[in-house]
Rosetta silent file (secondary structure, phi, psi, omega in degrees, C-alpha in Angstrom):
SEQUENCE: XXXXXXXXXXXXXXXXXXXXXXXXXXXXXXXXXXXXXXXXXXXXXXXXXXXXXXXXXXXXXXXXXXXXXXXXXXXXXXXXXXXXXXXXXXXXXXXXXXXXXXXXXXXXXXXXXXXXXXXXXXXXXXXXXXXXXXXXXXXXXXXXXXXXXXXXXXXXXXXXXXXXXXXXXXXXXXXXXXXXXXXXXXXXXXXXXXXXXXXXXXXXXXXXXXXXXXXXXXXXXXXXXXXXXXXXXXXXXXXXXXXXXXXXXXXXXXXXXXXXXXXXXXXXXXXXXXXXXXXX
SCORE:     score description
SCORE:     0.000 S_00000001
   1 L     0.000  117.467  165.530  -18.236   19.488  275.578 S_00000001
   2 H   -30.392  -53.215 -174.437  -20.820   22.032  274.050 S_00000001
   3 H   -70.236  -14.171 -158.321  -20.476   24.752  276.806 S_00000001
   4 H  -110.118  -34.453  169.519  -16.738   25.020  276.502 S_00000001
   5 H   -72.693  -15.190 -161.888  -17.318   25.592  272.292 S_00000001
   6 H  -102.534  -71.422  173.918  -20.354   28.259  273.016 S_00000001
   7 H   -24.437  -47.203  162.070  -17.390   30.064  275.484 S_00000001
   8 H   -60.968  -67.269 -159.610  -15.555   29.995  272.515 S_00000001
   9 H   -65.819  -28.823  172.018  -17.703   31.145  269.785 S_00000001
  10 H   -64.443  -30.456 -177.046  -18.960   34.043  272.603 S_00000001
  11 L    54.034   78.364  177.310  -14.755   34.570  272.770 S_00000001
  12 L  -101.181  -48.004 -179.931  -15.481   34.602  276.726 S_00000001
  13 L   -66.968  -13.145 -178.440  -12.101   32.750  277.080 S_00000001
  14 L  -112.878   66.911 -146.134  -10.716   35.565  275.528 S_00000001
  15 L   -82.711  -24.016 -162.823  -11.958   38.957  276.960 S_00000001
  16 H   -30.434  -43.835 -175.389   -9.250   41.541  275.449 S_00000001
  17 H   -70.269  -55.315  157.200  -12.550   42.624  273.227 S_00000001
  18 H   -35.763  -47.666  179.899  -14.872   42.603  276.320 S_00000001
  19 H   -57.299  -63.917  162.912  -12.227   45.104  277.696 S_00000001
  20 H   -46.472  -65.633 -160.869  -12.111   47.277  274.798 S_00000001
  21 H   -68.308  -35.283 -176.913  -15.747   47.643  274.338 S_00000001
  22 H   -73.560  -57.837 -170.582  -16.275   48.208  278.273 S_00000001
  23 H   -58.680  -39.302 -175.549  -13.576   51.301  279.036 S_00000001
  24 H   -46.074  -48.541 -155.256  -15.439   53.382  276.157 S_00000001
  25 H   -68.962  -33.310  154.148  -18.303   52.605  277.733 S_00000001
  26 H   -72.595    4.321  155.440  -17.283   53.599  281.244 S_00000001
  27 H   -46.703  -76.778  166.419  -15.999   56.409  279.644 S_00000001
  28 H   -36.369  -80.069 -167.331  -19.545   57.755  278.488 S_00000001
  29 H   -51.035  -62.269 -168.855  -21.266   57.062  282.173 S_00000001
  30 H   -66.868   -5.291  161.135  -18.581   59.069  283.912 S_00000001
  31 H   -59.939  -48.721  169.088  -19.004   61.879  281.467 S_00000001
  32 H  -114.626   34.538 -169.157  -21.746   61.866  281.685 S_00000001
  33 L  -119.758   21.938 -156.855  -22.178   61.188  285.369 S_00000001
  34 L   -78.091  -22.519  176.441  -19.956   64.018  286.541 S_00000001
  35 L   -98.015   -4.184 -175.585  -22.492   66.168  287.517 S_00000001
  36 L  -144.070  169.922 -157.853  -24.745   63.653  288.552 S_00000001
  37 L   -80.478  146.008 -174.908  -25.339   60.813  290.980 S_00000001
  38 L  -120.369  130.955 -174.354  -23.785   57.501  289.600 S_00000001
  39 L  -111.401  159.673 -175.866  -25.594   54.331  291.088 S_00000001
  40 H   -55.599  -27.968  174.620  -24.211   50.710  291.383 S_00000001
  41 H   -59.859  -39.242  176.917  -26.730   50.043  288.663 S_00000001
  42 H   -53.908  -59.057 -178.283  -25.558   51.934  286.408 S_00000001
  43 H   -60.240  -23.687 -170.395  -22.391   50.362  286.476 S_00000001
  44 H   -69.229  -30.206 -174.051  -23.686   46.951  286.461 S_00000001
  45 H   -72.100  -98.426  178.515  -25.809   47.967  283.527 S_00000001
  46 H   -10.154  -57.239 -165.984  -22.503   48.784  281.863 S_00000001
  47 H  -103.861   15.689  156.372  -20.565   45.946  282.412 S_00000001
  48 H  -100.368  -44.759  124.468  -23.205   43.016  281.636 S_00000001
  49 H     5.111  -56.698 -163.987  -23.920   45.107  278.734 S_00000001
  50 H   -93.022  -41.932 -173.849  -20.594   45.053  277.320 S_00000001
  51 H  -100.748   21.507  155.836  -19.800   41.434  277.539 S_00000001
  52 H   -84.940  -59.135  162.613  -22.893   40.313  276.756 S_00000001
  53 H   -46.839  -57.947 -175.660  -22.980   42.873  273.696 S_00000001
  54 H   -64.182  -57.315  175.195  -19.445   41.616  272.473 S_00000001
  55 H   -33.853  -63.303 -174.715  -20.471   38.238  273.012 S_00000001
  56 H   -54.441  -19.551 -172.940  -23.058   38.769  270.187 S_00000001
  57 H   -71.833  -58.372 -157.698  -20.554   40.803  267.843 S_00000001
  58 H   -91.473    9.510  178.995  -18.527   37.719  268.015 S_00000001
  59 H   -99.351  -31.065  165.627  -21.246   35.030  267.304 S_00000001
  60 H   -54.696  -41.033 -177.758  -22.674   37.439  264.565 S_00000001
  61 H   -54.019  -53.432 -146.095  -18.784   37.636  263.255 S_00000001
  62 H   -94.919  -12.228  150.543  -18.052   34.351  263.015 S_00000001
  63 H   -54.741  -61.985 -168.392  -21.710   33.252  261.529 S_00000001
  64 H   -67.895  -17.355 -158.429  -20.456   35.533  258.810 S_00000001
  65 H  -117.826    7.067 -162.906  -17.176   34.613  258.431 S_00000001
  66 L   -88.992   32.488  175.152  -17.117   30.740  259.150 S_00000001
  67 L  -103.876  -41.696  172.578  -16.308   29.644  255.642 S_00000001
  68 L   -52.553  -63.281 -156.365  -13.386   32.757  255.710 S_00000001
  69 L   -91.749   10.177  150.027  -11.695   31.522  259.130 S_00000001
  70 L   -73.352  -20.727  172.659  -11.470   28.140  257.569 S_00000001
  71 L   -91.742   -8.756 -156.467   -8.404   29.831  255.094 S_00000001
  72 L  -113.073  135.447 -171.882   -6.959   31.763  257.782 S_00000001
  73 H   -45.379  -37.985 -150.188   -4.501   29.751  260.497 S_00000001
  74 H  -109.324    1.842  166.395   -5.377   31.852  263.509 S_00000001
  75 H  -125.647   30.212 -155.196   -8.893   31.266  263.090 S_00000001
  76 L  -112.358  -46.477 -177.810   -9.487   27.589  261.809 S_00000001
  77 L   -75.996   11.163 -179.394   -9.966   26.300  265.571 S_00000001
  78 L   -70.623  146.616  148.374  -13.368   28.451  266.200 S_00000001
  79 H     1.668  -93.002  176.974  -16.223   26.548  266.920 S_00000001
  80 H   -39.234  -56.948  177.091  -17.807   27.086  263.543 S_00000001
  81 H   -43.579  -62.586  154.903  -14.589   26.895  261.589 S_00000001
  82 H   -31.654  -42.712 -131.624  -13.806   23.548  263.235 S_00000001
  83 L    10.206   65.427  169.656  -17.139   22.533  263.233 S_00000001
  84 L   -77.421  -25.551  155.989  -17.747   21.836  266.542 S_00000001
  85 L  -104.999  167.314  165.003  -21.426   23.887  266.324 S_00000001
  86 L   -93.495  147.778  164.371  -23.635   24.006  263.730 S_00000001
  87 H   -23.371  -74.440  149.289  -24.974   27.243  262.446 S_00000001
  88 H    14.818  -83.498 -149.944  -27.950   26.418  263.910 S_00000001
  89 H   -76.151  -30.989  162.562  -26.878   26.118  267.135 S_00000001
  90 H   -55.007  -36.632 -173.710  -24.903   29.680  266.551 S_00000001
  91 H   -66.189  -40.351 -153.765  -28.068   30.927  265.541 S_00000001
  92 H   -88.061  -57.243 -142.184  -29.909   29.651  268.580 S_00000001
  93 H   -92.543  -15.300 -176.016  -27.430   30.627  270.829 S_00000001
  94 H   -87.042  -22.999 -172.633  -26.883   34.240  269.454 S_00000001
  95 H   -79.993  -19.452 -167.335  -30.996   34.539  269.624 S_00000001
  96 H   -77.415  -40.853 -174.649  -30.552   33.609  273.608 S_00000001
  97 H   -79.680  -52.004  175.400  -27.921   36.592  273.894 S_00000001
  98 H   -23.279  -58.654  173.148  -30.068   38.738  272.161 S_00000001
  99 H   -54.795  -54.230  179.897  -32.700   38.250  274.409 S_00000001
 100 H   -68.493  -36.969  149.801  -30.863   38.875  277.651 S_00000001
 101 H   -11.774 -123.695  144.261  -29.921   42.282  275.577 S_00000001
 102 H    52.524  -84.157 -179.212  -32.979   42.718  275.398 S_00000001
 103 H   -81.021  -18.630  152.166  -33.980   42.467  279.114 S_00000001
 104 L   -88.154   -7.803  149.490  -31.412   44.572  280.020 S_00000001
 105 H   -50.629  -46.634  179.360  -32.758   47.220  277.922 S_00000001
 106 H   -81.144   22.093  140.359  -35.782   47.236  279.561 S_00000001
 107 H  -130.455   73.291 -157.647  -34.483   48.663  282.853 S_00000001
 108 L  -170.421  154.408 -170.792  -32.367   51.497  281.283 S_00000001
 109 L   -71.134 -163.926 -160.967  -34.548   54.862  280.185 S_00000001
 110 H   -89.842  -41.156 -173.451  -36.459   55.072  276.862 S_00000001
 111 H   -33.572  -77.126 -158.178  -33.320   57.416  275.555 S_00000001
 112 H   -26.014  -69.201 -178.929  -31.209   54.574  276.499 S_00000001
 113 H   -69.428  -23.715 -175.662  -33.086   51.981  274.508 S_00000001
 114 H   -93.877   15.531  178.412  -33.943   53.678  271.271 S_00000001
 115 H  -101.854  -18.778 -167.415  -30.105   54.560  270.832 S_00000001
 116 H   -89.666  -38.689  164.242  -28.983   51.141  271.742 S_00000001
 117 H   -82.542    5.400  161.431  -31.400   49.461  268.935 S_00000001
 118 H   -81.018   -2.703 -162.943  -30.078   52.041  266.383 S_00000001
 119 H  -110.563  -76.531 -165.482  -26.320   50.797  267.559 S_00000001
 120 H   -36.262  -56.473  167.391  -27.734   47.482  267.039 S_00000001
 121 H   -25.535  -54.490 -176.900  -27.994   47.011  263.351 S_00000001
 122 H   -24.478  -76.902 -158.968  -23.909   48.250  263.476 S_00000001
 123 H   -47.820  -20.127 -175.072  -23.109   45.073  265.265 S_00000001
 124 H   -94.679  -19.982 -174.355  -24.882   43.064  263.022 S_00000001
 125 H  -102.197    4.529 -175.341  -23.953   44.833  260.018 S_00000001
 126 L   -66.849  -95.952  165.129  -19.953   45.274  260.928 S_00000001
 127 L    -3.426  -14.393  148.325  -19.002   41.539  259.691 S_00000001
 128 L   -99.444  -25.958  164.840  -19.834   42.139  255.980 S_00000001
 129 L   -66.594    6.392  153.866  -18.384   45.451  255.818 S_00000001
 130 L  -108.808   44.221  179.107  -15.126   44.128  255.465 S_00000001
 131 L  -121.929  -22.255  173.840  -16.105   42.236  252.176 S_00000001
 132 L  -144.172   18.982  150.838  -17.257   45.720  250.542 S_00000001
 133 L   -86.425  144.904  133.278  -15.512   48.676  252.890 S_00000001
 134 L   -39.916  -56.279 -170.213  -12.090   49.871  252.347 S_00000001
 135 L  -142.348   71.273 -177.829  -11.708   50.546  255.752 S_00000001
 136 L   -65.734    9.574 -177.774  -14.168   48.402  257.911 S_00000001
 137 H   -90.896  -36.103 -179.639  -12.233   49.892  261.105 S_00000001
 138 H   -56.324  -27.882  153.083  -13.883   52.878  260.671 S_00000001
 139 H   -67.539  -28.966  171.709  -17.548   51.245  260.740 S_00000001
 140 H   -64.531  -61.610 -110.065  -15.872   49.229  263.682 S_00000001
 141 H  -112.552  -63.141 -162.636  -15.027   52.497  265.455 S_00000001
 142 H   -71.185  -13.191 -175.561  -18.787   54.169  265.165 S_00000001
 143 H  -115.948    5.188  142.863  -20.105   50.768  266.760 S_00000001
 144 H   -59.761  -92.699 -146.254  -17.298   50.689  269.528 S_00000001
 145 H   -49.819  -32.763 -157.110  -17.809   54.055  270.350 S_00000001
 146 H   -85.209   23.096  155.563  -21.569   54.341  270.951 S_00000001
 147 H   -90.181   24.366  156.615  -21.149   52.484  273.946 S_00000001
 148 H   -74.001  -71.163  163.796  -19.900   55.594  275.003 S_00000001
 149 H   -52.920  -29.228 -161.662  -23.038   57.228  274.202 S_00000001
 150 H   -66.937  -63.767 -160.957  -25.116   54.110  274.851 S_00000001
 151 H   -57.863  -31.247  164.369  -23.563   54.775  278.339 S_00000001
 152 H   -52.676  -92.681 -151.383  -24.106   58.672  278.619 S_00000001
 153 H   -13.952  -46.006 -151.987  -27.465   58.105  278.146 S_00000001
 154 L   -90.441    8.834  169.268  -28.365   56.272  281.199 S_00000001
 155 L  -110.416  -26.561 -150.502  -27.251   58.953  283.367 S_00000001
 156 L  -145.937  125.878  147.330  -27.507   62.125  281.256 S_00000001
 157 L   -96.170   21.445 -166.851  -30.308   63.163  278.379 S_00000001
 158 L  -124.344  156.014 -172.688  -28.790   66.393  277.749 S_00000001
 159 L   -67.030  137.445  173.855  -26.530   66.942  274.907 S_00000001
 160 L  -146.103  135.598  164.184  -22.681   67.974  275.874 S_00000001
 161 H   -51.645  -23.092  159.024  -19.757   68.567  273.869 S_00000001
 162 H   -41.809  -98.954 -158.282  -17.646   66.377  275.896 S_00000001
 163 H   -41.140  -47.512  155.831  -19.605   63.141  274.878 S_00000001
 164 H   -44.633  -76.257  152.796  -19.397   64.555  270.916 S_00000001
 165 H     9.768  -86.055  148.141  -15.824   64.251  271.654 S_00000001
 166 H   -33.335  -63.056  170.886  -15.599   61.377  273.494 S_00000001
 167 H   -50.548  -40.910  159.586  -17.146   59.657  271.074 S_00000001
 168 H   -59.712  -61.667 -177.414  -14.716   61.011  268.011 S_00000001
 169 H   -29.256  -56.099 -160.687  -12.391   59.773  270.035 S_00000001
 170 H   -80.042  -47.826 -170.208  -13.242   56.503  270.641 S_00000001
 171 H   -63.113  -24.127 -160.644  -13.986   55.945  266.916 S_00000001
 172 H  -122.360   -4.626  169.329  -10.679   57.073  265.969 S_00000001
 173 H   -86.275  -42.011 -177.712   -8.496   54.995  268.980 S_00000001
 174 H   -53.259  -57.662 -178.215  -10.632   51.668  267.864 S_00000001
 175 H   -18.644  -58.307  179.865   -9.050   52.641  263.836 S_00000001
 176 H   -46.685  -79.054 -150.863   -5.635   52.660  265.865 S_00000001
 177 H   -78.345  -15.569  161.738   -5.639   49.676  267.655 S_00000001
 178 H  -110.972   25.716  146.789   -7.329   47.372  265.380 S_00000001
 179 H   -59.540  -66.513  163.729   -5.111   48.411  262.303 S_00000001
 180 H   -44.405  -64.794  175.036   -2.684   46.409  264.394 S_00000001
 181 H   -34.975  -42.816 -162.182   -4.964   43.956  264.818 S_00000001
 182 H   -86.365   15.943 -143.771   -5.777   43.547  260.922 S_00000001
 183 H  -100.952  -49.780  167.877   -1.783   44.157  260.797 S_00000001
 184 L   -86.311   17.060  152.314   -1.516   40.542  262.005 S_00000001
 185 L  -116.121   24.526 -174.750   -3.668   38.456  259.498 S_00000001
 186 H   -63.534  -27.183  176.733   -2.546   40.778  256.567 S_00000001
 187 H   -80.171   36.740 -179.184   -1.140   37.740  254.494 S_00000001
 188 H  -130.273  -50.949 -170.368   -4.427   35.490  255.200 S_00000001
 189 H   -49.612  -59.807 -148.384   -6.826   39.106  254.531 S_00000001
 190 H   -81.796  -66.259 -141.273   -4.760   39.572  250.936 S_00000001
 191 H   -71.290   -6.717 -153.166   -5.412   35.849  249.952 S_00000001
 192 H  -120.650   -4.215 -175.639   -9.044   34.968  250.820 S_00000001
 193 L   129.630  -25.042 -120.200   -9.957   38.807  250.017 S_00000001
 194 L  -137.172  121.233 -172.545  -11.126   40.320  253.149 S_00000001
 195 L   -93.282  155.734  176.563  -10.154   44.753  253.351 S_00000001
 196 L  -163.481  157.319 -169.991   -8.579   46.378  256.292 S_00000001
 197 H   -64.311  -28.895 -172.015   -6.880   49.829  256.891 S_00000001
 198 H   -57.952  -63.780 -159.721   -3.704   47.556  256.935 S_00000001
 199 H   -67.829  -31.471 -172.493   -3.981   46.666  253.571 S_00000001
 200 H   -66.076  -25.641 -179.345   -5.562   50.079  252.357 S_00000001
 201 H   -78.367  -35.635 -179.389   -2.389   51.976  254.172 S_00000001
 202 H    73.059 -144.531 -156.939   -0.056   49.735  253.010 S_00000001
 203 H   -71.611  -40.823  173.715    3.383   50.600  253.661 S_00000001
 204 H   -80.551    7.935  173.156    2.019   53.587  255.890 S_00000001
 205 H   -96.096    4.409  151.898    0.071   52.018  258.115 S_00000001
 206 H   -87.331  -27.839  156.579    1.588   52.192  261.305 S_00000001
 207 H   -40.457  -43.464 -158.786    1.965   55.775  260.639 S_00000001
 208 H   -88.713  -25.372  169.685   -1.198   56.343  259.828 S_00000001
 209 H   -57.571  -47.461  177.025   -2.548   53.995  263.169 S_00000001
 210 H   -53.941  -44.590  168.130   -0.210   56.036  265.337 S_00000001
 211 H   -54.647  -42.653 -158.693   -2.058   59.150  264.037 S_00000001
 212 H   -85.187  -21.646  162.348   -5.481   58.208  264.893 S_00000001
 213 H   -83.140  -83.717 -167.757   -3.965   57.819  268.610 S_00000001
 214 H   -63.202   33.149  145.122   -2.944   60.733  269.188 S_00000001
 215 H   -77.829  -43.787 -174.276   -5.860   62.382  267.664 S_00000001
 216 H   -49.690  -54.016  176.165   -7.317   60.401  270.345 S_00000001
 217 H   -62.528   -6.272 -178.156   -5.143   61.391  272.987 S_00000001
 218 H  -102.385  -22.749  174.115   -5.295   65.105  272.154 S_00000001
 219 H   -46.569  -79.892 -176.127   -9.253   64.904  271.982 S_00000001
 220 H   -10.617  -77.578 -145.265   -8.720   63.245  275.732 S_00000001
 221 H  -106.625   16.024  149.972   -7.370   66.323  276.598 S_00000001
 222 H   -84.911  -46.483  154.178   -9.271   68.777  274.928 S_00000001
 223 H   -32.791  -59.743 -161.282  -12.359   67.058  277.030 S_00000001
 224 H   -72.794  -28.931  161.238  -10.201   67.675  280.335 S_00000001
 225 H   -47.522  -29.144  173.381   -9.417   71.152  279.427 S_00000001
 226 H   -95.843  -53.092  -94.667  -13.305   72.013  278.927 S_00000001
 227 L  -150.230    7.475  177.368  -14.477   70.459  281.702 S_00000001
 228 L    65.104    9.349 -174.327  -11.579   71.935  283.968 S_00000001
 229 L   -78.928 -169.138 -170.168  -10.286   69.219  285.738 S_00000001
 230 L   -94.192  165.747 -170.757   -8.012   68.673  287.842 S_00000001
 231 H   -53.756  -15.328  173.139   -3.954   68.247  288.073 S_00000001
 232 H   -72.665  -35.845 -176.548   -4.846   64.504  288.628 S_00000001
 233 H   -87.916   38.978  159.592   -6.264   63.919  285.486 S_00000001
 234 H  -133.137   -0.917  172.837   -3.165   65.067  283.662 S_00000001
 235 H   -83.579  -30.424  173.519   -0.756   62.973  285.762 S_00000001
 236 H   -71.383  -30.407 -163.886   -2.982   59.908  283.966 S_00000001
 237 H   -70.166  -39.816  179.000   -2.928   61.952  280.555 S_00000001
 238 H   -38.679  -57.881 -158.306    1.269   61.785  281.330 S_00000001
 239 H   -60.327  -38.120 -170.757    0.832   57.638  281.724 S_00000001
 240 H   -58.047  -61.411 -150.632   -1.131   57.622  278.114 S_00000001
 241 H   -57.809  -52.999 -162.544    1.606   60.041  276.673 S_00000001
 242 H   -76.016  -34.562  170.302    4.304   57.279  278.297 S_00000001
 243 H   -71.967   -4.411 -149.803    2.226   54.280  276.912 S_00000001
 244 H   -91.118  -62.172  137.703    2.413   55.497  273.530 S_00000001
 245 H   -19.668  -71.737 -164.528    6.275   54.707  273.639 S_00000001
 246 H   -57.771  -30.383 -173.740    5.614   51.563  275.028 S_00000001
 247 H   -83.821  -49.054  163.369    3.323   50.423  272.160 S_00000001
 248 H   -36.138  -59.995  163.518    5.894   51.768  269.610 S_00000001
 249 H   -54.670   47.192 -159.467    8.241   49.167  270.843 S_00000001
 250 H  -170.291  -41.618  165.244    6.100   46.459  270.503 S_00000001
 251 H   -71.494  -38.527 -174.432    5.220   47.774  266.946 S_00000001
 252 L   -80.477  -10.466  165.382    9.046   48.121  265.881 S_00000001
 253 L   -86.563   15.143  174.901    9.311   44.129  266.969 S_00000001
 254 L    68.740   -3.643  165.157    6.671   43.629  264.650 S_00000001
 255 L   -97.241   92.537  164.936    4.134   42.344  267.477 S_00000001
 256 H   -53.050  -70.877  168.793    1.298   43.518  266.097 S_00000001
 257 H   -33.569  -41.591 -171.489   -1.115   41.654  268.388 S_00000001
 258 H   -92.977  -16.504 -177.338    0.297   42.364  271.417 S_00000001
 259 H   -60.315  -64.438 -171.685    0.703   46.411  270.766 S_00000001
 260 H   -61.727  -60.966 -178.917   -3.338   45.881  270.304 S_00000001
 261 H   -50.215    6.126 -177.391   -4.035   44.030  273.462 S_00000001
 262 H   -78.179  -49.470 -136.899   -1.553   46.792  275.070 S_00000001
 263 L   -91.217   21.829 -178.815   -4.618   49.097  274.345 S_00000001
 264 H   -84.614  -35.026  168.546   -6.353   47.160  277.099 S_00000001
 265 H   -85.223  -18.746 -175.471   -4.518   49.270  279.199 S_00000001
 266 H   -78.042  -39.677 -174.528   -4.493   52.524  277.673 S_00000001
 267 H   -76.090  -21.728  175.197   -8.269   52.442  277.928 S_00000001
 268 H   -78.469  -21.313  149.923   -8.321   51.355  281.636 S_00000001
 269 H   -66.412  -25.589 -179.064   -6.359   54.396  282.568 S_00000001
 270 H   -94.304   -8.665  165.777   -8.594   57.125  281.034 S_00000001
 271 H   -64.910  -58.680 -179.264  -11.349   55.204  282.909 S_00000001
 272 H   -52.178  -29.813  164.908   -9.081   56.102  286.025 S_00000001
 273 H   -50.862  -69.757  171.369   -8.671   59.487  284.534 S_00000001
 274 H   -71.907  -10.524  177.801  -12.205   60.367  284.605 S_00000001
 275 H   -80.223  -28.307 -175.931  -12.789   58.589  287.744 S_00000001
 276 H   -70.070  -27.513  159.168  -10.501   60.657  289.717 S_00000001
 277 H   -95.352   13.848  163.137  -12.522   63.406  289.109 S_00000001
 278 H   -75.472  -29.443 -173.426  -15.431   62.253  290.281 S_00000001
 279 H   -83.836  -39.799 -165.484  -13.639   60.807  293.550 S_00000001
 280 L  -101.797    0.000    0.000  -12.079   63.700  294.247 S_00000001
C-alpha cells in the first residue's frame, strides 16, 4: 500500500527525529516567551512545524542518498532503497510537504518567515554535506538548532543573549547525539564513503561526543543563571547531570543507537526546565 511507504519515506513511523527537532524548538518559544504571552497557536505552530519540517529533511535525505542506503543494511528497506516509490513520486510528495510549509509560514510574522526560508536551503543542502564535509554533524547542528530561533521569533523580535546561547547549544548537543548515531553505521559509512564525526574522531569519538554535551549542559545553565531562575529549574538541570550517566552506560555496551534515542529524553526535560518557569 502507497500510504504506508510515503509514512515511511516521511519516517512518521519513526518519530525519535520529530522529537529531536521539536524540544529545540520549544526551547526557543519559551525563551523567548518568558516575558511574554504564549498562545495555543504558537505552540501548534511549533509542533506541525517540526514534523512536517523533518518529514521533508527525510524525503530530501533519502532522494539523495537512495543509491547509498542500497549498500548499507539498516537502510536497504526505505521506500526508495527498496523501490517501493519512484523518485518521482518522492519528488511529488516532498513538493506537497513543502507546500503545507509553506502555508504555515504564512500565519507566523514576516521575522518568522524570512528566517525560516534562510533555514530552508540547510535542510535541503544537509544530505550532500556528508559526501564533501568532514563533519556533516556540525552543518546538522546549525539546521537543528534554528528551530530554536525559528521558534523565538514568533513570540519575540528582539535580540537576547539567551537565544545566542540556546542556539550554541543546540548545535553542539545535535554533534553529541548524532556522533552516536553515525557511531552505528561506521562500517557501512567507511565502505560506500560517506564522512561523519565518528569516523573523523576515530578512536576519540565518544570522548569528543561526550564533550559537546556538556558544553551543552553548561550553556543550559549559563542561560538559567542569566535569566535568574528559579531553584526548580536546577532540580531538572540535576536530572540532565543524572542522565548523562545513564547514556554513558549505554555507550560502554556499545549501544550506540539507543544512547541517541536516550537524547529524546534529555531534550524533553529542559523543555520542562524552561516551562517551570513560566508556570510558576
Amino acid at each position: 500500500m502507497k500510504l504506508i511507504q510515503y509514512i515511511k519515506l516521511a519516517r512518521l513511523d519513526k518519530p525519535i527525529g520529530i522529537y529531536l527537532l521539536l524540544w529545540p524548538s520549544l526551547m526557543g518559544l519559551l525563551i523567548g516567551g518568558i516575558n511574554e504571552n504564549l498562545t495555543i497557536k504558537s505552540f501548534l505552530i511549533v509542533l506541525f512545524g517540526a514534523i512536517i519540517v523533518r518529514s521533508c529533511g527525510c524525503v530530501i535525505n533519502d532522494i539523495s542518498d537512495h543509491n547509498i542506503d542500497k549498500s548499507v543494511k539498516r537502510t536497504q528497506t526505505r521506500p526508495l532503497a527498496a523501490g517501493k516509490l519512484t523518485i518521482l513520486e518522492a519528488w511529488t510528495f516532498f513538493a506537497i510537504l513543502a507546500l503545507f510549509s509553506l502555508a504555515i509560514l504564512l500565519i507566523t510574522p514576516k521575522l518568522t518567515q524570512m528566517i525560516s526560508l534562510i533555514f530552508a536551503i540547510c535542510i535541503v543542502i544537509y544530505p550532500l554535506t556528508k559526501r564533501f564535509l568532514n563533519a556533516p554533524q556540525v552543518f546538522l547542528g546549525i539546521t537543528f538548532g534554528s528551530g530554536a530561533i525559528i521558534s523565538y521569533s514568533l513570540v519575540n523580535s528582539d535580540f537576547s543573549i539567551s537565544i545566542l546561547l540556546l542556539y550554541i547549544a543546540v548545535i553542539c548537543w545535535t554533534i553529541s547525539f548524532d556522533t552516536f548515531y553515525a557511531m552505528e553505521d561506521l562500517k557501512d559509512d567507511l565502505k560506500i564513503g560517506i564522512n561523519s564525526t565518528a569516523i573523523l574522531w576515530k578512536d576519540n569519538a565518544v570522548k569528543v561526543a561526550l564533550f559537546f554535551h556538556y558544553v551543552f549542559l553548561g550553556i543550559f545553565i549559563i542561560i538559567g543563571l542569566l535569566n535568574e531562575f528559579s531553584v526548580t529549574f536546577y532540580f531538572f538541570v540535576l536530572l540532565l547531570v543524572i542522565f548523562v550517566f545513564m547514556q554513558i552506560g549505554y555507550i560502554k555496551k556499545k549501544k550506540y543507537l539507543e544512547a541517541f534515542k536516550f537524547n529524546n529524553w534529555v531534550g524533553m526535560i529542559c523543555v520542562l526546565a524552561l516551562s517551570s518557569e513560566i508556570i510558576w
